[in-house]
Structure formats: C-alpha cells, structure tokens
Biopython code that builds the backbone (N, CA, C, O; Angstrom):
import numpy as np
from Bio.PDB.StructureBuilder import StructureBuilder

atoms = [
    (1, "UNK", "N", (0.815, -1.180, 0.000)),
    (1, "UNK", "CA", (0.000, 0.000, 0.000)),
    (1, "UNK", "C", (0.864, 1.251, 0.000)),
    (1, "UNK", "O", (0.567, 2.165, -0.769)),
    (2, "UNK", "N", (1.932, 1.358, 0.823)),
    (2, "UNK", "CA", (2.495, 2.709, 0.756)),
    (2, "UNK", "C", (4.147, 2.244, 0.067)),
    (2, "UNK", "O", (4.292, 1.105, -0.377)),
    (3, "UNK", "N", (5.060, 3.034, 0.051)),
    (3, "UNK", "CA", (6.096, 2.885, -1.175)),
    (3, "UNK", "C", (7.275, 1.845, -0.060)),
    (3, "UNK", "O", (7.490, 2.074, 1.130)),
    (4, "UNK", "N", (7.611, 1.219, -0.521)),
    (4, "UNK", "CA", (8.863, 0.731, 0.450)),
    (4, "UNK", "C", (9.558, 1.208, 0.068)),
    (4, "UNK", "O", (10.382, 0.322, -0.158)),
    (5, "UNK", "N", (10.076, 2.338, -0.337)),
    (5, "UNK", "CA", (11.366, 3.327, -0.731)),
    (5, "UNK", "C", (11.104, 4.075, 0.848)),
    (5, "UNK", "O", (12.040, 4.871, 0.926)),
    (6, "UNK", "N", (10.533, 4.156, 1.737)),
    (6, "UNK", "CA", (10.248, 5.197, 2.653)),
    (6, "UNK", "C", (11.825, 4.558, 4.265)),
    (6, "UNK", "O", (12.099, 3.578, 4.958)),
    (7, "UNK", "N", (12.278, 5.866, 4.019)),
    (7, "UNK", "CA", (13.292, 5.906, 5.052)),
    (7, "UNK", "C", (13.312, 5.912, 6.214)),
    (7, "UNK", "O", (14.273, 5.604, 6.918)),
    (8, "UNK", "N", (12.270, 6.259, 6.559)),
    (8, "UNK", "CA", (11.645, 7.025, 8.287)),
    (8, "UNK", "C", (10.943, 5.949, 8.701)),
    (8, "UNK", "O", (10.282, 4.992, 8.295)),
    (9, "UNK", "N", (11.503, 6.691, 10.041)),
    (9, "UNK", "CA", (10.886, 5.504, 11.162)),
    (9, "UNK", "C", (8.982, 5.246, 11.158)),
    (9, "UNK", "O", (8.376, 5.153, 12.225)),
    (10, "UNK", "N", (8.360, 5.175, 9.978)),
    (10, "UNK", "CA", (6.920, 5.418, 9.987)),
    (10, "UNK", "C", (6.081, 4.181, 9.965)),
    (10, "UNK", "O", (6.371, 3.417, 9.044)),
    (11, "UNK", "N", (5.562, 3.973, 10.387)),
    (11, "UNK", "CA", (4.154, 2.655, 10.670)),
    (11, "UNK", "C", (3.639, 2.267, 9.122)),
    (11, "UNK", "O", (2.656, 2.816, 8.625)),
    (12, "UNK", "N", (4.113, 1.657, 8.705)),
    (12, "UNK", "CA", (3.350, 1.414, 7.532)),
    (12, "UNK", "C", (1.755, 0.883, 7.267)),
    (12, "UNK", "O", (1.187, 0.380, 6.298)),
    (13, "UNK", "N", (1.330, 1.263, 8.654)),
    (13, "UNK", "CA", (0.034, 0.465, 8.809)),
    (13, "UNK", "C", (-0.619, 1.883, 9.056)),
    (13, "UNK", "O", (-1.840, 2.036, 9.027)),
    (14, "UNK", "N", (0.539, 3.218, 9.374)),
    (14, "UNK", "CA", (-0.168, 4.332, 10.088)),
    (14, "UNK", "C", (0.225, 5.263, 9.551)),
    (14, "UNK", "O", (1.298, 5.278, 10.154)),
    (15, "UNK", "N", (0.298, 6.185, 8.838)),
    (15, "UNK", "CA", (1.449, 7.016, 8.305)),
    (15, "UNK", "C", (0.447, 8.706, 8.441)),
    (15, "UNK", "O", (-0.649, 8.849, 7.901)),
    (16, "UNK", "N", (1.004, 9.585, 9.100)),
    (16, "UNK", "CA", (-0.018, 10.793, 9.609)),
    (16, "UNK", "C", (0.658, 11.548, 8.202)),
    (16, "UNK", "O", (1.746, 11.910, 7.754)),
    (17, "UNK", "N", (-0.882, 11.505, 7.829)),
    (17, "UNK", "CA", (-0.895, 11.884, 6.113)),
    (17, "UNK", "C", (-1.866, 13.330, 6.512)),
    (17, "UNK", "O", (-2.729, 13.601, 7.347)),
    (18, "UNK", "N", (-1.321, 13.888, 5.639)),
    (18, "UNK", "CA", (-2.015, 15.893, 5.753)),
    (18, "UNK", "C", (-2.643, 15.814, 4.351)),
    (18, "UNK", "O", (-2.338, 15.026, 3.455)),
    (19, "UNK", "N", (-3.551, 16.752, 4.331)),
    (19, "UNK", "CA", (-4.270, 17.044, 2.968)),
    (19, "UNK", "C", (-3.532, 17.796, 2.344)),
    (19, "UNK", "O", (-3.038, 18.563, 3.170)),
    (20, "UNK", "N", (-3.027, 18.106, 0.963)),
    (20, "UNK", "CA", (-2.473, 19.255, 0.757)),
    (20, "UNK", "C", (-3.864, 20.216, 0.466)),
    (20, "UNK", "O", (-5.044, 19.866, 0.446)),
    (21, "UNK", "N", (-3.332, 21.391, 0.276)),
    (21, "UNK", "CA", (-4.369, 22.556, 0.922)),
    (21, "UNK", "C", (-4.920, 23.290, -0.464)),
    (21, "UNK", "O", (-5.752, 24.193, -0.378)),
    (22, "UNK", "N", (-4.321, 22.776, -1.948)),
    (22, "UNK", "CA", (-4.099, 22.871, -3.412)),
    (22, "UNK", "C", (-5.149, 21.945, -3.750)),
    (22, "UNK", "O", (-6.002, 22.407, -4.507)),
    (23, "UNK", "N", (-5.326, 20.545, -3.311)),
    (23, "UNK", "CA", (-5.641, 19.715, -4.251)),
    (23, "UNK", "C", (-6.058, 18.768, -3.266)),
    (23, "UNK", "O", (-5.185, 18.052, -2.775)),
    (24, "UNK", "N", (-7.325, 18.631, -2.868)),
    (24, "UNK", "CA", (-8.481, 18.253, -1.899)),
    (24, "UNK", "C", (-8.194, 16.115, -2.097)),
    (24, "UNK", "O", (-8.697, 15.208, -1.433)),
    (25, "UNK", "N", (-7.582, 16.078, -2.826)),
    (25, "UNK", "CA", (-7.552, 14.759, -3.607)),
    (25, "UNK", "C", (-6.413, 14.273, -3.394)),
    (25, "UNK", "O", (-6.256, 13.056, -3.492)),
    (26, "UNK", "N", (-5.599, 14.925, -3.131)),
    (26, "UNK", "CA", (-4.043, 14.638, -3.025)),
    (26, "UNK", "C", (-3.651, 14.874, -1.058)),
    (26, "UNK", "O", (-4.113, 15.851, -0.468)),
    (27, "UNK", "N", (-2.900, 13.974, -0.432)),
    (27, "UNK", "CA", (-2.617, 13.656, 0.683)),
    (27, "UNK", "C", (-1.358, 13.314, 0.626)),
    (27, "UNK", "O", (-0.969, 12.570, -0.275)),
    (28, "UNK", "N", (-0.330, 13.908, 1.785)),
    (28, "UNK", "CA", (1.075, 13.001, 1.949)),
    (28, "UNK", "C", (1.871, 13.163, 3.132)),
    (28, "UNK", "O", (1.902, 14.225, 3.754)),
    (29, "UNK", "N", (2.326, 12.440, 3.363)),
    (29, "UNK", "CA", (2.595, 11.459, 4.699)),
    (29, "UNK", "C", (3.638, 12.538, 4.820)),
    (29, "UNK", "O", (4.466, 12.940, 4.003)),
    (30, "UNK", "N", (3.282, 13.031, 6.506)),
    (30, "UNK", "CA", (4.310, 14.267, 6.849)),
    (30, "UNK", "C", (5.372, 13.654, 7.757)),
    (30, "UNK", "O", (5.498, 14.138, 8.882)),
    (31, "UNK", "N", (6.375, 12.341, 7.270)),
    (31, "UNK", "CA", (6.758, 11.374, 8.059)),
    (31, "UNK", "C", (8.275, 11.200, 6.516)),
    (31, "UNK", "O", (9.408, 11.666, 6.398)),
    (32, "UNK", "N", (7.222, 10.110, 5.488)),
    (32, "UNK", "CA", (8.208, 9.727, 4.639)),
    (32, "UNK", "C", (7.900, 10.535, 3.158)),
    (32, "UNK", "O", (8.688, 10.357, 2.230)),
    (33, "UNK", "N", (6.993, 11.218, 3.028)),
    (33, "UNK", "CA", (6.700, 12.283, 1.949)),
    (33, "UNK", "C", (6.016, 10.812, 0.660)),
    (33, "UNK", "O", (5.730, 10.862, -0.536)),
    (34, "UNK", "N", (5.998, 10.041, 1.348)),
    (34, "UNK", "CA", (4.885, 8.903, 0.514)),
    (34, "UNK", "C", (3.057, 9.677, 0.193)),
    (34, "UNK", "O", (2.207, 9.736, 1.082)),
    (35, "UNK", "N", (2.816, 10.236, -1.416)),
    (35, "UNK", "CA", (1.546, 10.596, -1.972)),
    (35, "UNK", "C", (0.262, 9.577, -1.938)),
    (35, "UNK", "O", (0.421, 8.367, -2.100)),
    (36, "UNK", "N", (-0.916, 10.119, -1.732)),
    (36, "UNK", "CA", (-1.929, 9.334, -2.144)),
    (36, "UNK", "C", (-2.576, 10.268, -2.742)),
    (36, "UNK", "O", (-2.349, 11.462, -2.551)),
    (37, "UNK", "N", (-3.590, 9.744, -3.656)),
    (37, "UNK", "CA", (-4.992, 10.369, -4.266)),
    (37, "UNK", "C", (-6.007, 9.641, -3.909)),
    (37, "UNK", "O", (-6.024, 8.410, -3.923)),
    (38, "UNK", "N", (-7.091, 10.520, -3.500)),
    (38, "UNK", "CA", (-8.197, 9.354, -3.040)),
    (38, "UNK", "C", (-8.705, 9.526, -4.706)),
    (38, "UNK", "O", (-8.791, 8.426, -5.251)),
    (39, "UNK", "N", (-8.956, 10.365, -5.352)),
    (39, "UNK", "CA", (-10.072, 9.935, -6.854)),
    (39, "UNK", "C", (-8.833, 9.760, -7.812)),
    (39, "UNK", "O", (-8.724, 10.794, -8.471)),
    (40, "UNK", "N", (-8.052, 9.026, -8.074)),
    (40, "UNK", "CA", (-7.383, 8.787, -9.318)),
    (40, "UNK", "C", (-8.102, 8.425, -10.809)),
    (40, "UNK", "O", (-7.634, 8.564, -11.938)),
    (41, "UNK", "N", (-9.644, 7.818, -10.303)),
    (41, "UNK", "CA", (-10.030, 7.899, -11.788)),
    (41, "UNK", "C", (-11.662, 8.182, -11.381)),
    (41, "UNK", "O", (-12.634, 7.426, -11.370)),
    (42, "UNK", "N", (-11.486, 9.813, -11.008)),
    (42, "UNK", "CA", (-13.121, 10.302, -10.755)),
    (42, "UNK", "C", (-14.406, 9.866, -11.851)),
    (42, "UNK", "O", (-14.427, 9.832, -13.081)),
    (43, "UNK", "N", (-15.144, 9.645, -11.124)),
    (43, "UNK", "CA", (-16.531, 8.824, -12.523)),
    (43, "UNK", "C", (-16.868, 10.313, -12.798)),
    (43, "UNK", "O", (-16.723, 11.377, -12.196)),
    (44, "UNK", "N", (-17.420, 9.873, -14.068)),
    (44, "UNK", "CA", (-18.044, 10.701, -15.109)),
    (44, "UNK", "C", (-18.133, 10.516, -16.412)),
    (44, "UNK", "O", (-18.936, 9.611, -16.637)),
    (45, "UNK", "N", (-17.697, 10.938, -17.330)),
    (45, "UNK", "CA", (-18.033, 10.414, -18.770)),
    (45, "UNK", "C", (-17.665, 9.581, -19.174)),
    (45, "UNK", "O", (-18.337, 9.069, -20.068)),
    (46, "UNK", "N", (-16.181, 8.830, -18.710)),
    (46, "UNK", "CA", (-16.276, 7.445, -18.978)),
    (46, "UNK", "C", (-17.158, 6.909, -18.319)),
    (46, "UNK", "O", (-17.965, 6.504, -19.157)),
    (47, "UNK", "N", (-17.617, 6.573, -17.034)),
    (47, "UNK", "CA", (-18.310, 5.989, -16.829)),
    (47, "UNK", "C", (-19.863, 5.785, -17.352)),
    (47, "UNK", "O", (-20.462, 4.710, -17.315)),
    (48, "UNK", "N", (-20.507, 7.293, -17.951)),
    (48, "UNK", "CA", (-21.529, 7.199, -18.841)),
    (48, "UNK", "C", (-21.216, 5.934, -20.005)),
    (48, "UNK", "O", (-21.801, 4.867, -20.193)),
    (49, "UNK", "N", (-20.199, 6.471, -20.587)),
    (49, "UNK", "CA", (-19.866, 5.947, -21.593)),
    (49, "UNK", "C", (-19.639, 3.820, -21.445)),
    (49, "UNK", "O", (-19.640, 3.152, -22.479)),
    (50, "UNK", "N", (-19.525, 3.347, -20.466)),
    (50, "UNK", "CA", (-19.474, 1.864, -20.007)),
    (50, "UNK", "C", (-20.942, 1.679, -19.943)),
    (50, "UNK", "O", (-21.540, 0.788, -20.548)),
    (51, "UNK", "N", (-21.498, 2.579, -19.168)),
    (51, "UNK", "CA", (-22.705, 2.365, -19.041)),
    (51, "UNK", "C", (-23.931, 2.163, -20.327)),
    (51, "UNK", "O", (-24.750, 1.246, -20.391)),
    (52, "UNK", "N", (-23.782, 3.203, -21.201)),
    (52, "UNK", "CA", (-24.051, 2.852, -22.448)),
    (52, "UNK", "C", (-23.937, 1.644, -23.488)),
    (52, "UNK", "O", (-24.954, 1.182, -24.006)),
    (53, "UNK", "N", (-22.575, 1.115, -23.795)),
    (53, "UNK", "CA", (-21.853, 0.318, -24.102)),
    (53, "UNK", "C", (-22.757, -0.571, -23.426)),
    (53, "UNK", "O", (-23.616, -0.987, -24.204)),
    (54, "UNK", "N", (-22.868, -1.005, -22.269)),
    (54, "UNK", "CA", (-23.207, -2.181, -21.701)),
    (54, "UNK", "C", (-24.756, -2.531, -22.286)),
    (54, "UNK", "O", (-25.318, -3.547, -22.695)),
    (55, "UNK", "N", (-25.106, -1.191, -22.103)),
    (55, "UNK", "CA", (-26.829, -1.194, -22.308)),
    (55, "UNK", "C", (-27.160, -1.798, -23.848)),
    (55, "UNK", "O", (-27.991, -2.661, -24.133)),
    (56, "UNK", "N", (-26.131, -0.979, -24.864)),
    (56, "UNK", "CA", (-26.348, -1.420, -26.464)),
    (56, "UNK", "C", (-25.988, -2.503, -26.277)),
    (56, "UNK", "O", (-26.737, -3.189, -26.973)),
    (57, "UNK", "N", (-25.152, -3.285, -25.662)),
    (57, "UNK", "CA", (-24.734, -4.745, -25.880)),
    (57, "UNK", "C", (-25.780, -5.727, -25.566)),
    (57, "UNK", "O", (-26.029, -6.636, -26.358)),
    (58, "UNK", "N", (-26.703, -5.529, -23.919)),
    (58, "UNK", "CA", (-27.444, -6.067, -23.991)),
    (58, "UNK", "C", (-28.813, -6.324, -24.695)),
    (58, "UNK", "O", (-29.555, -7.306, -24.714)),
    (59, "UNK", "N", (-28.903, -4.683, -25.453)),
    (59, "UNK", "CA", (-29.983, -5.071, -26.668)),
    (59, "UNK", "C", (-29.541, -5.676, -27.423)),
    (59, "UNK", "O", (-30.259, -6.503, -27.985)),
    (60, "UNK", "N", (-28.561, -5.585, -27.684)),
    (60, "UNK", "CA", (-28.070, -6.530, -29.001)),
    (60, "UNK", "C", (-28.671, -7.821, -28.591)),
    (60, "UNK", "O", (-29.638, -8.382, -29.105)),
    (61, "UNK", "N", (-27.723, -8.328, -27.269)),
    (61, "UNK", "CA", (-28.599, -9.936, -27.078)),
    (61, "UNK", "C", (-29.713, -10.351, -27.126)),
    (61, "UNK", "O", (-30.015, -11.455, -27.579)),
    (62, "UNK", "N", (-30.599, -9.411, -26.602)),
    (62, "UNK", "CA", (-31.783, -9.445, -26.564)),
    (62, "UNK", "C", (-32.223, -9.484, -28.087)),
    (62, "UNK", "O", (-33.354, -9.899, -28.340)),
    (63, "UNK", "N", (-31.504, -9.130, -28.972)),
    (63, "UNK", "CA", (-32.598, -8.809, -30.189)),
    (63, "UNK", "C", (-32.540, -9.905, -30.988)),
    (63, "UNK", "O", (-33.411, -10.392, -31.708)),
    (64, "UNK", "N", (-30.630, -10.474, -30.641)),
    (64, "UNK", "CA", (-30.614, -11.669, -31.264)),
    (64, "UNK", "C", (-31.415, -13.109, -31.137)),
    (64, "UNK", "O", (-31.773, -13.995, -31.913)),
    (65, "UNK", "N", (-31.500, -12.812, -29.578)),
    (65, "UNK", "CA", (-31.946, -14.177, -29.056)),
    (65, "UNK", "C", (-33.540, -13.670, -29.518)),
    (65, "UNK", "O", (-34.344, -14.599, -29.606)),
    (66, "UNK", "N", (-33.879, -12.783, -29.710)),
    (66, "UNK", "CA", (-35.436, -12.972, -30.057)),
    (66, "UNK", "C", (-35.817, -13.418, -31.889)),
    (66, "UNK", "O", (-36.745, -14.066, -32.374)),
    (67, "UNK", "N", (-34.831, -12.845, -32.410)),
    (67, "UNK", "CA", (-34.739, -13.555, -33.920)),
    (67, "UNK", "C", (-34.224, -14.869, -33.696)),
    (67, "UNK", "O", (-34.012, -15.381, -34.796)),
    (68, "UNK", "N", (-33.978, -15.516, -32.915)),
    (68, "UNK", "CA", (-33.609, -16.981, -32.819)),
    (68, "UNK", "C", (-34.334, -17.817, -32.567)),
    (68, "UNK", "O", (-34.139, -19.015, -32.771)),
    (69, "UNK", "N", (-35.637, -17.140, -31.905)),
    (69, "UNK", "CA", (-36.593, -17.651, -30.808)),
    (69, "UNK", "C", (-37.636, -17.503, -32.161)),
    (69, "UNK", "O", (-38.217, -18.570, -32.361)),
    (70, "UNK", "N", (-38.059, -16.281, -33.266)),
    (70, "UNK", "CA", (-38.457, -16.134, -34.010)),
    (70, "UNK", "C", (-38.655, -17.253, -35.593)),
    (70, "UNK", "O", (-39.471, -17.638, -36.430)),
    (71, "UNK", "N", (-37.200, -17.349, -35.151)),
    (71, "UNK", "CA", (-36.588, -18.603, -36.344)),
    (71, "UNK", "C", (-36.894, -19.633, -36.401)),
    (71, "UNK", "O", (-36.989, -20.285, -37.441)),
    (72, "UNK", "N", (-37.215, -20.179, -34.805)),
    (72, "UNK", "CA", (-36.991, -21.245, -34.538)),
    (72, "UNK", "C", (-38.819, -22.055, -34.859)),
    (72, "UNK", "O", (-39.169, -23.042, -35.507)),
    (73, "UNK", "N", (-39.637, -20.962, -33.979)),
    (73, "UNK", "CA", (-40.937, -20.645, -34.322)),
    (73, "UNK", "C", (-41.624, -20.735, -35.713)),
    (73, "UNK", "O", (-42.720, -21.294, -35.767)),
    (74, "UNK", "N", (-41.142, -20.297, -36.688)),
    (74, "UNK", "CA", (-40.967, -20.417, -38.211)),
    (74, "UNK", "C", (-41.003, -21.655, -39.119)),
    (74, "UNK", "O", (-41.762, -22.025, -40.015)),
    (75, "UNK", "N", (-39.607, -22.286, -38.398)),
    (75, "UNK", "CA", (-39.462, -23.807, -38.836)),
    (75, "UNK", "C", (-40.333, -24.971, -38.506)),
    (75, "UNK", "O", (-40.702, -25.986, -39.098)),
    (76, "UNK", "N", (-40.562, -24.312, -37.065)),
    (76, "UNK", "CA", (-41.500, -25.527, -36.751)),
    (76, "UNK", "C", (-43.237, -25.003, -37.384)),
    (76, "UNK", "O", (-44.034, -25.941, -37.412)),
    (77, "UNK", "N", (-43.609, -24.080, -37.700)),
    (77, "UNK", "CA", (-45.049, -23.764, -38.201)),
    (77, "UNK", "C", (-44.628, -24.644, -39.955)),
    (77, "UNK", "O", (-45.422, -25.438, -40.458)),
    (78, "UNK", "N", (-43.424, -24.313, -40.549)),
    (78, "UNK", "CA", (-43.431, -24.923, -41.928)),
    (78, "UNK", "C", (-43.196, -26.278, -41.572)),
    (78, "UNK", "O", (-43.751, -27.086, -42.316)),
    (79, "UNK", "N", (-42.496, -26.768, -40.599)),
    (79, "UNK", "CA", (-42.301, -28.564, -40.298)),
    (79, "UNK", "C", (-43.701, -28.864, -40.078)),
    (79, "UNK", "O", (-43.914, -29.970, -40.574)),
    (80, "UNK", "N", (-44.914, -28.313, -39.482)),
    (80, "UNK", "CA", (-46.276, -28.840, -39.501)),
    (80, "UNK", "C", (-46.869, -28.584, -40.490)),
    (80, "UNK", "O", (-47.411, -29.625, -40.862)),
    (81, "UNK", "N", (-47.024, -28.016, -40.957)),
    (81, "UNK", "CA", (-47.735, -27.541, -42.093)),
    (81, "UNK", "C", (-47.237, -28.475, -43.361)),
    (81, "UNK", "O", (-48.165, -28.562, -44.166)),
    (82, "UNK", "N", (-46.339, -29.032, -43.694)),
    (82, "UNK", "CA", (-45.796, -30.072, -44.713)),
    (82, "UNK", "C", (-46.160, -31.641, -44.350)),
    (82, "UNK", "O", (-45.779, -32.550, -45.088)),
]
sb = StructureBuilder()
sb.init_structure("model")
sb.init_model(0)
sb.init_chain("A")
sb.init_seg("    ")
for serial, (resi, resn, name, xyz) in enumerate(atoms, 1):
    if name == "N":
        sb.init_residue(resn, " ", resi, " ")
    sb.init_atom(name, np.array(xyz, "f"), 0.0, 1.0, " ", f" {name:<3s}", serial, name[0])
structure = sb.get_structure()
C-alpha cells in the first residue's frame, strides 16, 4: 500500500498523512513524503460511456436471441404444415 522506498521511522500500517491545501484529492505522509490520491479515476463520462456500451450490448442480445426464438418458431409452423 504505501512505497517501500520510505526511510523514516513510519508505521506502515499508520502514516499521519495531511491534505495538501491545493488539491483536496491529493494527501502526503508528513513522516516519509509517501503521496496518495483518493479519486485517481473520478466517474463521469467514462463511466456514462461503459454504461451505455453495456446497455447497447445487452440489446443486441436481446434482439438476437429474439430472432432466434423467431426462427426457430418459423421452422416448426413450416415442419407442420408439410
């Protein structure tokens, strides 16, 4: 979790991390100068964008499996009918 490059006598389980006062997102350990970001990949338009993606994909299945279901329906009305 935190860098093993760190020199100082610091808890690696504990490390008294400050906010910087710039960048609400960014935190670092006033001990071994080890960074964190809590949002490294903030949601928003990619995430629209997965969300979408997912949605067209599942129509897709849906549309296929209903022309399959359609097909299948088809064959068997011409297998009786002969």
């Amino acid at each position: 979790m935190l860098n093993q490059d760190c020199h100082h006598d610091c808890n690696h389980n504990y490390c008294p991390f400050a906010q910087d006062s710039k960048n609400a997102n960014r935190y670092v350990c006033l001990k071994c100068g080890v960074e964190r970001e809590i949002n490294r990949h903030p949601s928003g338009f990619g995430s629209f964008l997965l969300l979408l993606l997912s949605l067209f994909i599942a129509f897709q299945v849906i549309v296929m499996l209903d022309k399959q279901n359609n097909d299948n329906q088809q064959q068997q009305v011409t297998s009786q009918q002969q």
